[in-house]
C-alpha atoms as one frame of an Amber mdcrd trajectory, in Angstrom:
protein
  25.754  57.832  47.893  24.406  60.538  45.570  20.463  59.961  45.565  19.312
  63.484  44.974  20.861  65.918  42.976  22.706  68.150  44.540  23.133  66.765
  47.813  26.107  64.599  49.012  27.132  62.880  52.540  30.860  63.264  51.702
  34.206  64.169  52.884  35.625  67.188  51.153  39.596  66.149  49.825  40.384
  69.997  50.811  39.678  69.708  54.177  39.641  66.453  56.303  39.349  63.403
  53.824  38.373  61.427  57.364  35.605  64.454  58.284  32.536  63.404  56.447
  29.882  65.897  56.041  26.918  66.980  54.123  28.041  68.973  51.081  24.988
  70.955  48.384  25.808  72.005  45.216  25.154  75.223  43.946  24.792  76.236
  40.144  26.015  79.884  39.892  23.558  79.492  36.655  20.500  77.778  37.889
  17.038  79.059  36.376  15.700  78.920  40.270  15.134  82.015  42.063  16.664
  80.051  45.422  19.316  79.038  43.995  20.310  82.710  42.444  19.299  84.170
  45.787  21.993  82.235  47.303  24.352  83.063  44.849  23.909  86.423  45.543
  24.263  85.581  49.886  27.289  84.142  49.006  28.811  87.914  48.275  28.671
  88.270  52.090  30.591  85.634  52.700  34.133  86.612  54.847  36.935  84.372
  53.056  39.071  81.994  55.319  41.439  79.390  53.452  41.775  80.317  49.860
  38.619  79.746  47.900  36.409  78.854  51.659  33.871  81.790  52.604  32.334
  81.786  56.186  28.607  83.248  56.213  26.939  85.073  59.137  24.298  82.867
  60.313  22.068  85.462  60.319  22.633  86.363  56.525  22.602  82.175  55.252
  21.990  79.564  57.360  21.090  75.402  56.989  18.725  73.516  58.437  18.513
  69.717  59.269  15.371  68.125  59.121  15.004  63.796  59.732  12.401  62.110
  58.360  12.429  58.455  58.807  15.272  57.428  56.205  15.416  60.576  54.705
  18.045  63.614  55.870  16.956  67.365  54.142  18.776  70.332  54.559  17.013
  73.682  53.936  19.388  77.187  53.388  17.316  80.132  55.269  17.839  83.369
  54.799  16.861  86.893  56.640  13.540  88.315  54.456  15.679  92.087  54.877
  18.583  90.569  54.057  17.454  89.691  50.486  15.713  92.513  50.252  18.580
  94.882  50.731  20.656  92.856  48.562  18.191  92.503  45.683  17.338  95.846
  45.485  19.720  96.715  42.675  19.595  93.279  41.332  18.480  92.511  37.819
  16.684  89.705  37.252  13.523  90.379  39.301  14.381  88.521  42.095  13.022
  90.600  44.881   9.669  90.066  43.317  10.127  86.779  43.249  11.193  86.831
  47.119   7.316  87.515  48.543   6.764  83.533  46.942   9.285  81.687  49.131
   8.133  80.076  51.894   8.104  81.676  55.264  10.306  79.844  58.175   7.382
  78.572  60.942   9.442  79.684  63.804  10.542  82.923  62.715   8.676  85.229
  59.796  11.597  87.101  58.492  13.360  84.158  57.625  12.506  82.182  54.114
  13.680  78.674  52.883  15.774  79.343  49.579  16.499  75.477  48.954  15.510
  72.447  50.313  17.410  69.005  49.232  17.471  65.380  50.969  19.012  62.147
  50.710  18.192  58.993  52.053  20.813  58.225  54.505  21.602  57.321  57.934
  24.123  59.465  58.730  23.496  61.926  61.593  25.321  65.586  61.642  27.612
  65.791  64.631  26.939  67.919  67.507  29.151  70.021  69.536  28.287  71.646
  72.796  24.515  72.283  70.827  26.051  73.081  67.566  25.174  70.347  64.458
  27.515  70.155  62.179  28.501  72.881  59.504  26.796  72.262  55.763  29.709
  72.967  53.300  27.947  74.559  49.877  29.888  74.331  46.749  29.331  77.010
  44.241  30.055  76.297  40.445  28.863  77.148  36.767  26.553  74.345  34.924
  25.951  70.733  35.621  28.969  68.657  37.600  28.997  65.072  39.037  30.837
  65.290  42.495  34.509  64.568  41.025  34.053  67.588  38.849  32.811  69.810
  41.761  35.978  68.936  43.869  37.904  69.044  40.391  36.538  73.107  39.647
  37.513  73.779  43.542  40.920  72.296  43.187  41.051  74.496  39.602  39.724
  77.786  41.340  36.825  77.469  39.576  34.048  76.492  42.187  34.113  77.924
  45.816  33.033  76.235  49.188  31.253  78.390  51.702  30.763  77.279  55.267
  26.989  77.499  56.535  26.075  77.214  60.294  23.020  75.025  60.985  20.358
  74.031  62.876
């Protein structure tokens, strides 16, 4: 099922191996500046089960998006957000920030990441809500048995993104 790196429609082994999902990867040490501004989102996180991190909507968010045969999910974040949490950050990713893509309906929110699949799967809905997008944060390249591998290890964390 993997057809784009990065991006999985999955079940997770450490939650419900029956609950299939859509699952992104995250490389702690990717060169791109959405992928390290997530990274540094992911510090807001508010742990649940050991190693899972719930995120405030308002601080990281996903977004479904269907195109014909095609399922991509985008990670938006708040503009003041990043900028508050960037301000001390080395790197220069805040200066990097004013590059990333503006959300249409709503100008303080930016598109970090955008992956898709070619699937037919459909995120679940529940009273309005779709379906959580489960991100897995590691260090350097994995195939999806390593991911789960590093989680099971303590090595890799899952954080739990609301979407839209």
């Amino acid at each position: 099922m993997d057809d784009s790196p990065g991006i999985w429609i999955t079940a997770v082994p450490a939650f419900d191996p029956d609950d299939i999902g859509v699952l992104l990867a995250l490389d702690e040490g990717s060169a791109d500046p959405g992928e390290r501004m997530v990274s540094v989102l992911l510090n807001r996180g508010h742990e649940g089960e050991e190693g899972v991190f719930y995120l405030l909507p308002h601080d990281l968010s996903a977004r479904y998006e269907r195109t014909g045969d095609r399922l991509a999910v985008s990670l938006m974040a708040s503009r003041q957000v990043l900028l508050h949490d960037l301000a001390d950050h080395p790197g220069g990713l805040a200066e990097q920030l004013a590059d990333l893509p503006c959300d249409a309906a709503d100008e303080d929110r930016v598109a970090l990441i955008r992956r898709e699949i070619a699937t037919d799967f459909v995120p679940a809905e529940v009273d309005g809500d779709k379906q959580a997008v489960l991100l897995i944060d590691h260090a350097g390249p994995a195939v999806l048995e390593e991911l789960f591998a590093r989680f099971d290890e303590g090595e890799a964390g899952i954080a739990v993104l609301n979407a839209d």
